[in-house]
C-alpha positions as CSV (number, residue, x, y, z in Angstrom):
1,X,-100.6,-80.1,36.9
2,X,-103.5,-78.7,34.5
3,X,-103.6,-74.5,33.9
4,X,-107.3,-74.8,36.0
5,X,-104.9,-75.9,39.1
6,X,-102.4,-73.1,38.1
7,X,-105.6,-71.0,38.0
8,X,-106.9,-72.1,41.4
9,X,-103.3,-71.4,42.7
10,X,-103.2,-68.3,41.6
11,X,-107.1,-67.0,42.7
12,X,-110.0,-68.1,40.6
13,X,-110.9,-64.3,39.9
14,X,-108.3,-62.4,41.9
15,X,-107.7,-58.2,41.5
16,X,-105.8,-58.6,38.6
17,X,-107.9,-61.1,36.6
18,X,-110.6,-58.4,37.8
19,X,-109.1,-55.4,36.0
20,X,-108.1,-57.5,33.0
21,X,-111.5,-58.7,32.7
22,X,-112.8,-55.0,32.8
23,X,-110.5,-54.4,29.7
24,X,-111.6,-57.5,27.9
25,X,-115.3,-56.5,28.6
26,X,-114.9,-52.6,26.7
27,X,-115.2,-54.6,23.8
28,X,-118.4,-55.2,24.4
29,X,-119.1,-51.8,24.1
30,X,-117.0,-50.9,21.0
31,X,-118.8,-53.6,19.2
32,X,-122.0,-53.2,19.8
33,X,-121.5,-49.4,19.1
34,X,-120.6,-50.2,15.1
35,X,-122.7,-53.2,14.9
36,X,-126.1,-51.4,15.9
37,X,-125.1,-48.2,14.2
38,X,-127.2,-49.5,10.9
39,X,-130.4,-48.7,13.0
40,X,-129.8,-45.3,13.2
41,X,-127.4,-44.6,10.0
42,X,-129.9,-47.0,8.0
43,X,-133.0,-45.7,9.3
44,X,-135.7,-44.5,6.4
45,X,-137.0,-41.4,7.2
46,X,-140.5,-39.8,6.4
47,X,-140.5,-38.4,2.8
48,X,-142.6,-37.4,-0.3
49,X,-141.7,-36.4,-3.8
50,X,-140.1,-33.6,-4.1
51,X,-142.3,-30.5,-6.1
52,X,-141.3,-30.0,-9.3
53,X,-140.3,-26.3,-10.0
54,X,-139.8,-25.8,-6.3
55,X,-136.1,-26.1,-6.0
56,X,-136.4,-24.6,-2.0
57,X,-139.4,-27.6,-1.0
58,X,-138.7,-29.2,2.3
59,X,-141.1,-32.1,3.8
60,X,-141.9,-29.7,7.0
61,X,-144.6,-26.8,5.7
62,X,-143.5,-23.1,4.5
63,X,-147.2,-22.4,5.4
64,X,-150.9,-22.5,3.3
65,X,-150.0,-21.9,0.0
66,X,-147.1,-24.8,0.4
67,X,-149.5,-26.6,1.6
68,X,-152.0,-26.1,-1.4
69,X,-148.7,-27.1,-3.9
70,X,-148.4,-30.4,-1.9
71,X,-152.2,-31.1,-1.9
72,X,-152.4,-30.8,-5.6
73,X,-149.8,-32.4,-6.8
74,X,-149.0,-35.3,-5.0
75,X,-151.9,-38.2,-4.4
76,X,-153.0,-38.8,-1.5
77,X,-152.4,-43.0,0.1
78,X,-155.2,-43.4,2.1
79,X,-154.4,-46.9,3.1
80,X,-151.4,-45.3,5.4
81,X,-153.5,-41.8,5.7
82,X,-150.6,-40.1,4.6
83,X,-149.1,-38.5,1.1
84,X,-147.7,-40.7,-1.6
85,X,-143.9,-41.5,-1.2
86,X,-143.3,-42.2,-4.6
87,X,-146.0,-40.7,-7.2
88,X,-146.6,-37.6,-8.6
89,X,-149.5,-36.3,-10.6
90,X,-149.1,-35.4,-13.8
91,X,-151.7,-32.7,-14.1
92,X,-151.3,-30.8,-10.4
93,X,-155.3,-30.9,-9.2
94,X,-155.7,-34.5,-11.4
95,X,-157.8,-36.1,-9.5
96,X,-157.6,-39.0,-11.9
97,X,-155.2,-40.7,-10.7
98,X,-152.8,-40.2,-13.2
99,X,-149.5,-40.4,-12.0
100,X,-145.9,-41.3,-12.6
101,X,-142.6,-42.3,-10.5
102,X,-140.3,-39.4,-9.4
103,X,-136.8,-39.4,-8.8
104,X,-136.4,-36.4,-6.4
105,X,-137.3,-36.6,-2.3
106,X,-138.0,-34.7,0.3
107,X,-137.4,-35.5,3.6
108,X,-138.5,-35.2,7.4
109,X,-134.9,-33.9,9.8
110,X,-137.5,-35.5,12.8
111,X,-135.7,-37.4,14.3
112,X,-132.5,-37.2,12.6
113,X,-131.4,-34.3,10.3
114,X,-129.8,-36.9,7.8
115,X,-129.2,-40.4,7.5
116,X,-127.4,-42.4,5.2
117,X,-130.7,-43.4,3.6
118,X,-131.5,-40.0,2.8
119,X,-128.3,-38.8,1.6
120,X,-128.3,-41.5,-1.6
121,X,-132.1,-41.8,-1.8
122,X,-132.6,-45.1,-0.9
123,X,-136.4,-45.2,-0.8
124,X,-139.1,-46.1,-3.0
125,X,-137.7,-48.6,-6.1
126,X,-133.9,-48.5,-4.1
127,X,-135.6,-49.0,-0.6
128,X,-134.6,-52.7,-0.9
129,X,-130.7,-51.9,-1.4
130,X,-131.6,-51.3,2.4
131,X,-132.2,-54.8,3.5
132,X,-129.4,-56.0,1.3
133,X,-126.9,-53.6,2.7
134,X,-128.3,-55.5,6.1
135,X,-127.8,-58.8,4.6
136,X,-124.0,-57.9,3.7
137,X,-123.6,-56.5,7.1
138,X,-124.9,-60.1,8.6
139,X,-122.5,-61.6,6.0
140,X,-119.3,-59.8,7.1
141,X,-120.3,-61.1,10.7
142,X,-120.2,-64.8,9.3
143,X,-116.8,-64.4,7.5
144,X,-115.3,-62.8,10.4
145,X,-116.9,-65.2,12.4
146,X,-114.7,-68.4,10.2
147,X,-111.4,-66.2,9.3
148,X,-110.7,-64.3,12.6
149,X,-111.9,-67.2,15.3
150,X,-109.3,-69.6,13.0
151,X,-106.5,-66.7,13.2
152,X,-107.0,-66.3,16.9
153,X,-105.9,-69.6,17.8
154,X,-103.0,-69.9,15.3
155,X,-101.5,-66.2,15.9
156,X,-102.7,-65.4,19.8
157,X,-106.0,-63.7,21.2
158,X,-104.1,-60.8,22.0
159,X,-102.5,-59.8,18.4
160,X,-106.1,-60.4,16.5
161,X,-108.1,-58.2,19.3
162,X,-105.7,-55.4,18.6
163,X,-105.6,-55.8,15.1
164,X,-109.3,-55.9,14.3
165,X,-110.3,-53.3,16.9
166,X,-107.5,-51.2,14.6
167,X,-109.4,-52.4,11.4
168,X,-112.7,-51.6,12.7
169,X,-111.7,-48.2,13.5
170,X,-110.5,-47.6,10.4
171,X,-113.2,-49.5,8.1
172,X,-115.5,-47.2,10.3
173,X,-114.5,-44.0,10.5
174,X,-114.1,-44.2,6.5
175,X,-118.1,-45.1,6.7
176,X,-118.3,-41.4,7.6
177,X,-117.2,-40.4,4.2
178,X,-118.8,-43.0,2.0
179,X,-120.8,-41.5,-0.9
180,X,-121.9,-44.3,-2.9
181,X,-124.0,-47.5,-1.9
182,X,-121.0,-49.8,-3.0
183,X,-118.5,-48.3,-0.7
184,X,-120.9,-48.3,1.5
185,X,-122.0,-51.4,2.3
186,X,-117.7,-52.9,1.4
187,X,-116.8,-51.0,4.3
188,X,-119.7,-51.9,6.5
189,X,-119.4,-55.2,5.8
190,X,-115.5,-55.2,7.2
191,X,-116.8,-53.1,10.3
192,X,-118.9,-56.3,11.4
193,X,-115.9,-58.6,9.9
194,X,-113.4,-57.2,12.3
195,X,-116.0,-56.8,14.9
196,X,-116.8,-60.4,15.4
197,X,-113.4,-61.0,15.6
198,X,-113.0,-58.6,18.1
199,X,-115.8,-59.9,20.4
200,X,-114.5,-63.7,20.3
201,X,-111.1,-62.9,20.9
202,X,-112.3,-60.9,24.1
203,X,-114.6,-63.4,25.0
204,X,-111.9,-66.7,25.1
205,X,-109.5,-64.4,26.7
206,X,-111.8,-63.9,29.3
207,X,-113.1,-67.2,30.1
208,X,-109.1,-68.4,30.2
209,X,-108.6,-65.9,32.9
210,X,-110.8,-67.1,35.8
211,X,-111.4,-70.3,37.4
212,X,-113.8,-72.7,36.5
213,X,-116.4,-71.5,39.4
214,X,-116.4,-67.9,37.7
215,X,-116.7,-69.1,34.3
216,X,-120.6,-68.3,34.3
217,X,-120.1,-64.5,35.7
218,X,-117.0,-64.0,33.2
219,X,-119.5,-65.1,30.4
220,X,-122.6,-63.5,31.1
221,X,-120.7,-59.9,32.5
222,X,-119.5,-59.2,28.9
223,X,-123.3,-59.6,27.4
224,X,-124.0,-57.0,29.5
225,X,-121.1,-54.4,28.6
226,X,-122.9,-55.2,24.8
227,X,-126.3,-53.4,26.4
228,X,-124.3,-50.6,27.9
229,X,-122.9,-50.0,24.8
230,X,-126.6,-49.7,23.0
231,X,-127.3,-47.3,25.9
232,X,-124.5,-45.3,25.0
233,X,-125.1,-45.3,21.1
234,X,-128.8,-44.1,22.1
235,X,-127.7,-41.3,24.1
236,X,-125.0,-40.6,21.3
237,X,-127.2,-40.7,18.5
238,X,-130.3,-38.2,20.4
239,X,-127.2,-35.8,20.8
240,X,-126.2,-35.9,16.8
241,X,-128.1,-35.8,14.3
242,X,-126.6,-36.2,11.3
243,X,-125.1,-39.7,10.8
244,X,-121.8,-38.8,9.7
245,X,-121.0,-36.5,12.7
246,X,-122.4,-39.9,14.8
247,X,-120.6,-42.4,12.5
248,X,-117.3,-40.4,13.3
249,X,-118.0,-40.2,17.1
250,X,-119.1,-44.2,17.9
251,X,-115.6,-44.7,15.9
252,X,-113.2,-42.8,17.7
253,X,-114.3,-45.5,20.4
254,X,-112.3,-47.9,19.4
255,X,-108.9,-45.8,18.7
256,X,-109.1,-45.4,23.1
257,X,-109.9,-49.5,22.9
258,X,-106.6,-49.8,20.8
259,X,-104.6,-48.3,23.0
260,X,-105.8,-49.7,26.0
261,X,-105.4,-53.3,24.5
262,X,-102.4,-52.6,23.3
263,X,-100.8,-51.1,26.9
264,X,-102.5,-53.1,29.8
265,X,-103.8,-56.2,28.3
266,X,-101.6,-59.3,28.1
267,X,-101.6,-62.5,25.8
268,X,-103.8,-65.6,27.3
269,X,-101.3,-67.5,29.2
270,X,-103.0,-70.5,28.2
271,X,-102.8,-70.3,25.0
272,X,-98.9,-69.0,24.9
273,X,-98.4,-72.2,26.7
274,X,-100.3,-74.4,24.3
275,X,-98.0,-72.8,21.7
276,X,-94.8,-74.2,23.3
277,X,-94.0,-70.5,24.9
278,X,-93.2,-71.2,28.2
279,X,-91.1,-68.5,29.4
280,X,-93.4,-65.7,28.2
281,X,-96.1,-67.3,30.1
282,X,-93.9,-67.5,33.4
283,X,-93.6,-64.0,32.8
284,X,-97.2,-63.3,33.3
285,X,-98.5,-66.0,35.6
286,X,-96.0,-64.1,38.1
287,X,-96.9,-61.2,36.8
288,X,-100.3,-62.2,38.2
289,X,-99.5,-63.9,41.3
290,X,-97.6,-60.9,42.1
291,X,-100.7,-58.6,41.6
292,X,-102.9,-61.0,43.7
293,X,-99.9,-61.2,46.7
294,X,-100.4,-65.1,46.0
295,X,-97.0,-67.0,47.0
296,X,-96.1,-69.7,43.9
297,X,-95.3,-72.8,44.5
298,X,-91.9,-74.2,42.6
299,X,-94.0,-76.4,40.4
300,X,-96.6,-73.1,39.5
301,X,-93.4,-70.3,39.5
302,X,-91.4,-72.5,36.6
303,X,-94.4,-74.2,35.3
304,X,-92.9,-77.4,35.5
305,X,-94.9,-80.4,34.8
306,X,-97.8,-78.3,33.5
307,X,-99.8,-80.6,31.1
308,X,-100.3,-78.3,27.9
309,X,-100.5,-81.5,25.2
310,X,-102.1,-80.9,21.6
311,X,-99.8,-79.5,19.6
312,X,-100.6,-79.3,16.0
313,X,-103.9,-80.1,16.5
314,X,-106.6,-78.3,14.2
315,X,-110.5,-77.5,14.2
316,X,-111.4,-80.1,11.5
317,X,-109.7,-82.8,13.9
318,X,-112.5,-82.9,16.0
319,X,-115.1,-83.9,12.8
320,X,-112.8,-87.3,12.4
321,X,-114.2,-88.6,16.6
322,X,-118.3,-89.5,16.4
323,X,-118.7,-88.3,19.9
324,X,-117.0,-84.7,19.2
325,X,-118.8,-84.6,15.8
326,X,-122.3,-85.0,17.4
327,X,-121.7,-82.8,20.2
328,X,-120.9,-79.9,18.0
329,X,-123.2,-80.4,15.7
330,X,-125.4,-79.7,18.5
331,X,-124.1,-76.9,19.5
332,X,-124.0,-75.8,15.9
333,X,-127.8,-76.5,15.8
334,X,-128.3,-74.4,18.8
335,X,-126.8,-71.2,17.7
336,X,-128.4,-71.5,14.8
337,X,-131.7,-71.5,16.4
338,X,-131.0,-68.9,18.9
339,X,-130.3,-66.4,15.7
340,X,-132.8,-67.4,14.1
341,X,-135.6,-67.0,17.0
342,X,-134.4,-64.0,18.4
343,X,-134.6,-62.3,14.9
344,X,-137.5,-64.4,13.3
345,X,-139.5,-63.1,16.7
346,X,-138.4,-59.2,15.3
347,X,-139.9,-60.0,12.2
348,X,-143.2,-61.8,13.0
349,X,-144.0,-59.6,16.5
350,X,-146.9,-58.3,14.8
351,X,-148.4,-61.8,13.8
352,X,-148.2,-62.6,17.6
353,X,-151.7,-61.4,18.5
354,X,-154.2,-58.7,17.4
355,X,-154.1,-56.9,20.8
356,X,-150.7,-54.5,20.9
357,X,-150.2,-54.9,24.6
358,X,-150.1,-58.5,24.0
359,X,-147.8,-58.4,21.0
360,X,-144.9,-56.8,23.0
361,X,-145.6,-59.0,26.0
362,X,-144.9,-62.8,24.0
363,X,-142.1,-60.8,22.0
364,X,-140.5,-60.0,25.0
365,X,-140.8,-63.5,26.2
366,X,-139.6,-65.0,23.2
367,X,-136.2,-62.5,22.5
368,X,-136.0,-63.3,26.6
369,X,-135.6,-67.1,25.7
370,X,-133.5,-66.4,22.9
371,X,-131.1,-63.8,24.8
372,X,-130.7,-66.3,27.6
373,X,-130.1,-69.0,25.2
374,X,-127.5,-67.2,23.3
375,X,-125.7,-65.9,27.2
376,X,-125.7,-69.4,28.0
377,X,-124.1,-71.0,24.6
378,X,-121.5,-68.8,24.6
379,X,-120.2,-70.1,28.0
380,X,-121.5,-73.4,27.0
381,X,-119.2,-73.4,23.5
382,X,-116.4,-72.4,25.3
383,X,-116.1,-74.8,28.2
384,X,-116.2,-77.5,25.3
385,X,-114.3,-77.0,23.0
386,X,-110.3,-77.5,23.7
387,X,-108.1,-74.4,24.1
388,X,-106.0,-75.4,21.0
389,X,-108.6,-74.6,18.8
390,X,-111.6,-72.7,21.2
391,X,-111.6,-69.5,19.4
392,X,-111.9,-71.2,16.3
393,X,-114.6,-73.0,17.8
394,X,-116.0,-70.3,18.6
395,X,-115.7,-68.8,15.5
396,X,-117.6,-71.8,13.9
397,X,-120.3,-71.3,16.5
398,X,-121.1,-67.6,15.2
399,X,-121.2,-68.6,11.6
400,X,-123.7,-70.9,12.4
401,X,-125.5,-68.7,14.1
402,X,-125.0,-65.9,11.6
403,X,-126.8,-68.8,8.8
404,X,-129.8,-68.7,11.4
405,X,-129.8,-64.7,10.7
406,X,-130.2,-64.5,7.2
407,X,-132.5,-67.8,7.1
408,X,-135.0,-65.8,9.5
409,X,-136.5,-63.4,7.3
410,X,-137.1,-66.0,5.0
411,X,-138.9,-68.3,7.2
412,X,-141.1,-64.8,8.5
413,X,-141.8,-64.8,4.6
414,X,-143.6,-68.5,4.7
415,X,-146.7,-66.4,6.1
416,X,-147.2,-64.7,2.1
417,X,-147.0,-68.3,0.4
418,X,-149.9,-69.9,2.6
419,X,-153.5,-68.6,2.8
420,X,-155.8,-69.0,5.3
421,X,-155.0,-69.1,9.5
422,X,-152.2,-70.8,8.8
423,X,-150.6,-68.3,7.0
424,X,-149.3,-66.7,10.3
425,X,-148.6,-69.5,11.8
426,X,-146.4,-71.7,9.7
427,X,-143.4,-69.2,10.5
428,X,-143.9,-69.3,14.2
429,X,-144.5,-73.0,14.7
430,X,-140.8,-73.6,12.7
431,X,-139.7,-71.1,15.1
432,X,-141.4,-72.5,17.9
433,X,-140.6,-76.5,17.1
434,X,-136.7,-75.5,16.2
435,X,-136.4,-74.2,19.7
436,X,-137.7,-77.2,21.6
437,X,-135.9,-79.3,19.5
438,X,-132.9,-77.4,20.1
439,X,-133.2,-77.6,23.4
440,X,-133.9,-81.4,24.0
441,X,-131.1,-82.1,22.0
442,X,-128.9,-80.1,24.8
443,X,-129.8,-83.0,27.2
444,X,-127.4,-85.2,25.4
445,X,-124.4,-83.0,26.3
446,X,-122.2,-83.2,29.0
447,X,-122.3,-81.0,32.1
448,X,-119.3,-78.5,32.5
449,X,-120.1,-76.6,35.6
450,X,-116.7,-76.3,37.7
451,X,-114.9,-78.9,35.5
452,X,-111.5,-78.4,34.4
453,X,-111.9,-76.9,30.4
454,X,-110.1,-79.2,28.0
455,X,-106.8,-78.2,26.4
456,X,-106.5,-81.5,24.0
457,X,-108.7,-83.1,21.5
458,X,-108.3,-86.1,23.4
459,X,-109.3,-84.4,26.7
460,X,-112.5,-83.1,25.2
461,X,-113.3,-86.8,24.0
462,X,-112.7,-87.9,27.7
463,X,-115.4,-85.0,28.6
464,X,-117.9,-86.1,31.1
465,X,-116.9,-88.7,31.1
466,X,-115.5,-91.6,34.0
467,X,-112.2,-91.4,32.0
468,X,-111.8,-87.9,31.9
469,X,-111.9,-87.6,36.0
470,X,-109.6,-90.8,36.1
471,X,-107.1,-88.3,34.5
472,X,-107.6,-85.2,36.7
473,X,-107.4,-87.9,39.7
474,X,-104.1,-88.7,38.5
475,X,-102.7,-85.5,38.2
476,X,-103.6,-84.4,41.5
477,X,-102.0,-87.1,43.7
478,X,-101.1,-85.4,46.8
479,X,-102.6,-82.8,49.8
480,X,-106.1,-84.5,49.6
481,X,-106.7,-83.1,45.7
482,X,-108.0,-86.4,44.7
483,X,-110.7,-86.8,47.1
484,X,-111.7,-83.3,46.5
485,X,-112.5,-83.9,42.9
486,X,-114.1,-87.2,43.4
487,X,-116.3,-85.4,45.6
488,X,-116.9,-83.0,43.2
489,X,-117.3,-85.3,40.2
490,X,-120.1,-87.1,42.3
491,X,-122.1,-83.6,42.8
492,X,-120.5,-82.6,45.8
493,X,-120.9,-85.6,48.2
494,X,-118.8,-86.3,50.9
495,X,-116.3,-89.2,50.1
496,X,-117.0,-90.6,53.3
497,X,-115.2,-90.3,56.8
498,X,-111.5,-91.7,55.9
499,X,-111.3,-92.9,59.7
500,X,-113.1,-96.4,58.5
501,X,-110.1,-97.4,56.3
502,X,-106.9,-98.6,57.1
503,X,-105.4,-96.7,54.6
504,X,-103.7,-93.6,56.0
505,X,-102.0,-90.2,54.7
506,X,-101.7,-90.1,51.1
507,X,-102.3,-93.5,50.6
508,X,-106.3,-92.5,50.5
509,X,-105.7,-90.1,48.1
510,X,-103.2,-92.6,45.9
511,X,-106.2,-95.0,46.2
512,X,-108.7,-92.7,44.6
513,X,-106.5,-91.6,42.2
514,X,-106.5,-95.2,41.0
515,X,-110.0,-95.3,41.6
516,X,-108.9,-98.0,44.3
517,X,-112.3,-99.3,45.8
518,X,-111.5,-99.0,49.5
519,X,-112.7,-102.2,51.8
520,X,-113.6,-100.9,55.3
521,X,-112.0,-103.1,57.6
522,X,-113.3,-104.5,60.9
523,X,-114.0,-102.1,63.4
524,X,-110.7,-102.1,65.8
525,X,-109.0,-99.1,67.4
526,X,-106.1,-97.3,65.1
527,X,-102.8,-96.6,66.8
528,X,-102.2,-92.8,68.2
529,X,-99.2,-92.3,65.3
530,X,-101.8,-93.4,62.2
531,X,-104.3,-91.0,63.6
532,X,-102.0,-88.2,63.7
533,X,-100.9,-89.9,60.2
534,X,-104.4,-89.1,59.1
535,X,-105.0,-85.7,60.8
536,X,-101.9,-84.1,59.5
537,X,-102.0,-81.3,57.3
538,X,-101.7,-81.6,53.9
539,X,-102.6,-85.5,53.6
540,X,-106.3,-85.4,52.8
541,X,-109.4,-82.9,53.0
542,X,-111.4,-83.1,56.1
């Protein structure tokens, strides 16, 4: 018996998987809270220098004669139609141009009243430390990604959710308080660390759940659960102002998370079995039938002769097989790309086409594509890679795509080392040619949809291929499994009507366990007591 039949036994997505799966999915929303935070903490306000001698000067106007002060002494940029940001003159009414750098700002409280930004003055010859502190935010994200994915599979989804939604918290809410750029950007680099760690833990657990027929919904609800939680920040973020009061408030989030994991969640039966923990897994698969009111069979109650091989086995195992190592190096490829589009198309929206309306339309397209790409890897990743090692998998999926991140502003750079029409288009046609490659090369990977997810290494060699439903054949031998797989296996068809065979009962499904080819015999009346042989319950599916 494989955990998918367990699975099926117990109700692809019955109540309780339902509730569980809305518990797994709030992490959807604490995530995306702290990793979008940076647009609002991290966002650059309006500002000028600030007046010299004027130790009261605030960007809005104190009326005419503020106004005159401004006028005179700073220059005005008529290229953006608005005052300097970084000069001063040196002689107020100068209209020489003579000017030099100041080292004091004013600044706008429309929309927010503060921002990190503002606090530490990171504009003018510090408004770079800005991008960087983006960069190390994208870099906590790829360690995370390696560290916590690997950690997952050796320790247990459950333990690594709790402890990084605990370390997020923390990391966090002590973001509130930071007052220089280095602490700053340490502790925001462990918020996203944790966070990815979080989000992949949640996201394995989830998909281990359900059947195989609501693998799709379990991966695609939790994508949306991240958008809910960017409508929340929005709403959070109009109502406070000042990004420490908002820092404090997205982080308290995940303290509610923490105890909610903690309480009502439990450990991925699949994976406690993988690890030799039988009993505790007994524990919950009852658990769950009893939730569902599903009856266990003997076999399903004791978990006797469940097929959990694999022990041992590690992520770089898969590298040493030339068909694993070329079907994750395509999924490697693809994650990369998906990054790398969906953030290369923020970068280069304006270079789409002079007409604005027109702009947002293809950029909508494109982070359509690359949203829909990503929704779809995710679930793709996770159906093949084997549940020994599927959160590290996974975790080795994000830092590839966390490479395509930081490579995209680079490639959006291309457009200032070319000249001519092609200096716009260079970065999009890399974008553009990536993507079809990307997706061309997914045509050489197997189908998953309502296959059984591989627990070995060796089972996801067999994958999609005829071997691989030789061995599910085998393991379902009696009450007309076989034939219902074979069907499936051969995109639903009917296996044929079994009354043209002289093989009877569970012979027919021995047969195509075997993969027996069955010769119709001639056409002669079969006795009353094989018909009834054939039509009793439980032989074969009619």
């Amino acid at each position: 018996m494989k955990f998918d039949d367990l699975i099926t036994e117990l109700g692809e997505f019955g109540p309780y998987q339902q509730r569980v799966y809305f518990i797994v999915c709030l992490v959807g929303i604490s995530t995306a809270l702290q990793t979008m935070a940076v647009v609002f903490i991290q966002a650059t306000p309006d500002h000028r220098c600030a007046l010299p001698g004027l130790p009261n000067d605030t960007y809005a106007s104190q009326g005419p004669w503020h106004d005159h002060l401004v006028n005179v002494s700073i220059p005005w940029n008529d290229e953006d139609k608005i005052y300097d940001k970084c000069e001063l003159r040196k002689v107020p009414g100068n209209l020489d141009n003579d000017t030099y750098s100041c080292n004091t700002w004013v600044y706008s409280e429309d929309p927010f009243k503060s921002t990190f930004v503002n606090d530490i003055d990171l504009v003018c010859n510090d408004k770079s430390l800005v991008t960087y502190a983006s960069m190390i935010l994208m870099g906590g994200m790829l360690g995370g990604s390696l560290i916590m994915g690997i950690l997952s599979d050796i320790f247990g989804r459950k333990k690594i959710l709790v402890l990084c939604a605990l370390a997020q918290f923390a990391a966090g809410f002590a973001t509130a308080w930071a007052e220089s750029y280095a602490v700053y950007v340490c502790l925001r680099f462990f918020v996203t660390f944790f966070g990815v760690g979080m989000f992949l833990s949640a996201f394995v657990i989830g998909m281990e759940l359900v059947g195989s027929s609501k693998r799709r919904i379990a991966g695609m609800v939790i994508e949306i659960f991240w958008c809910i939680g960017l409508f929340i920040e929005t709403g959070v973020a109009y109502g406070l102002r000042h990004w420490t009061h908002f820092q404090i408030t997205i982080s308290m989030f995940n303290i509610v998370a923490v105890v909610i994991f903690a309480i009502f969640l439990p450990e991925s039966a699949r994976w406690l079995l993988q690890k030799g923990k039988t009993k505790e897994a007994a524990k919950i698969i009852q658990m769950v039938a009893d939730k569902n009111g599903v009856t266990l069979s003997e076999k399903a109650r004791t978990l006797k002769d469940i097929e959990m091989e694999g022990k041992g086995e590690k992520i770089w195992h898969v590298f040493t097989y030339r068909v694993l190592l070329l079907r994750y190096l395509i999924v490697f490829f693809n994650w990369l790309v998906a990054s790398m589009v969906y953030y290369g198309l923020s970068l280069n929206a304006e270079d789409l086409s002079d007409e604005e309306w027109i702009t947002l339309l293809l950029s909508l397209i494109g982070k359509f594509g690359a949203s829909a790409g990503f929704a779809v890897i995710y679930i793709y990743s996770a159906e093949l890679f084997p549940t020994v090692m599927r959160n590290s998998g996974l975790g080795l999926c994000s830092f590839c795509a966390r490479i395509g991140g930081i490579l995209a502003p680079y490639i959006a750079d291309l457009e200032h080392l070319t000249s001519g029409h092609w200096d716009v288009a260079v970065p999009l046609m890399i974008f553009g040619g990536l993507s079809v490659a990307a997706g061309l090369l997914v045509l050489f990977l197997p189908e998953t949809s309502n296959r059984v997810l591989p627990d070995t290494v060796e089972d996801a060699k067999s994958f999609g291929n005829a071997s691989y439903g030789r061995t599910r054949y085998s393991r379902h031998r009696r009450g007309g499994t076989a034939s219902r797989l074979l069907a499936e296996d051969r995109g639903g068809a009917d296996c044929g009507p079994v009354t043209t065979f002289s093989i009877v009962g569970n012979e027919i499904a021995d047969a195509l366990a075997n993969e027996t080819t069955l010769q119709p015999q001639p056409q002669k009346p079969l006795p009353l007591s094989d018909v009834r042989a054939v039509l009793r319950p439980g032989n074969v599916d009619l």
